[in-house]
N, C-alpha and C positions, 0 to 999 in steps of 0.2 A: 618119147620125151627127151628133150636135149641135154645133155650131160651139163650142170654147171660148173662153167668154167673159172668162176671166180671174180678177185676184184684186184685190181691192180693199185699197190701201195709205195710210197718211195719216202724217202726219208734223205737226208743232210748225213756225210760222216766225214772225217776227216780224212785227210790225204793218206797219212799212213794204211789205218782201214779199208782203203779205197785199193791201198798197194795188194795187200792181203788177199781181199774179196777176190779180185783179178785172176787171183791162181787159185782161186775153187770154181774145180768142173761146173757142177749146179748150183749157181749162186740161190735161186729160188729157194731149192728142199731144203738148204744148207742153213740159210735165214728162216724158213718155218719152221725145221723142226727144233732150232734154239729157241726161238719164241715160245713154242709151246710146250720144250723143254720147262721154260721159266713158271710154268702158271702151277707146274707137280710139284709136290715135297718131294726132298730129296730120299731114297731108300734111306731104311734105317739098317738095313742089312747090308747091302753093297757099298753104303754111301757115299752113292753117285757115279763108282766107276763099272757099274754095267758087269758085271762079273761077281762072280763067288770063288769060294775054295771049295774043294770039291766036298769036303762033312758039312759045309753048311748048305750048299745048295740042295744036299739028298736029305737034309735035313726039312726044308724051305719044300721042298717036294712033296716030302711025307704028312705034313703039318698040311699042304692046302688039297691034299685027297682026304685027312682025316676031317677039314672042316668041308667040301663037297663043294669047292670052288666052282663059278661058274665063269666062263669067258666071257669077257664083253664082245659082242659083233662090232663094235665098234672101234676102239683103243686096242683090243685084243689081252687088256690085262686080266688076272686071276683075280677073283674077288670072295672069299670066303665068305658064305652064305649069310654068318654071324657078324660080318662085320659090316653089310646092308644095313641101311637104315628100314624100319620098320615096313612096310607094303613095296619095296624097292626090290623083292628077291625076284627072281624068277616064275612064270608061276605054268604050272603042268600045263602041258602042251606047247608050251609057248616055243616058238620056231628060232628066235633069237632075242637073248637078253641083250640088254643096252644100261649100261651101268648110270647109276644116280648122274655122275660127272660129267657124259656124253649128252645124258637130257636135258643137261640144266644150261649147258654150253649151246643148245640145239646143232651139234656138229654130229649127232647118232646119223650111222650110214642103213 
């Protein structure tokens, strides 16, 4: 089966923007992954700047092994089992979870 390769999108920005864009290597990842930056809440822990100090992240550690976090196959985020909406967990056997948010986007890999 052929890999899909997507849909080609463009948009209007202005000159300055335009000066900008220019000098980022991959303009594509660069522009998707802001976009889909935009559709998350912001961390309430980080918030936003992708980092921790080092007590809160072994904190943030400890907290999603005592709740039995499961990985999305998909986004790759932790999701603590209790914070699933109801028939949404993972379920024994299963080879890879796919988080509520990947399903409902139908973007699960």
């Amino acid at each position: 089966m052929a890999k899909d390769k997507g849909v080609i999108v463009s948009f209007r920005v202005d000159k300055h923007l335009a000066d900008v864009l220019k000098k980022v290597p991959d303009k594509s990842t660069f522009i998707r992954d802001v976009i889909l930056r935009s559709f998350y809440e912001t961390c309430p822990i980080c918030r936003g700047r992708g980092v921790l100090p080092e007590e809160l992240a072994r904190w943030a550690t400890k907290e999603l092994k005592a709740e039995k976090a499961v990985q999305c196959g998909c986004c790759h985020y932790h999701y603590p089992q209790s914070a699933l909406p109801r028939g949404s967990e993972p379920k024994r056997g299963q080879k890879k979870f796919v988080c509520p948010h990947c399903q409902s986007h139908e973007h699960a890999h």
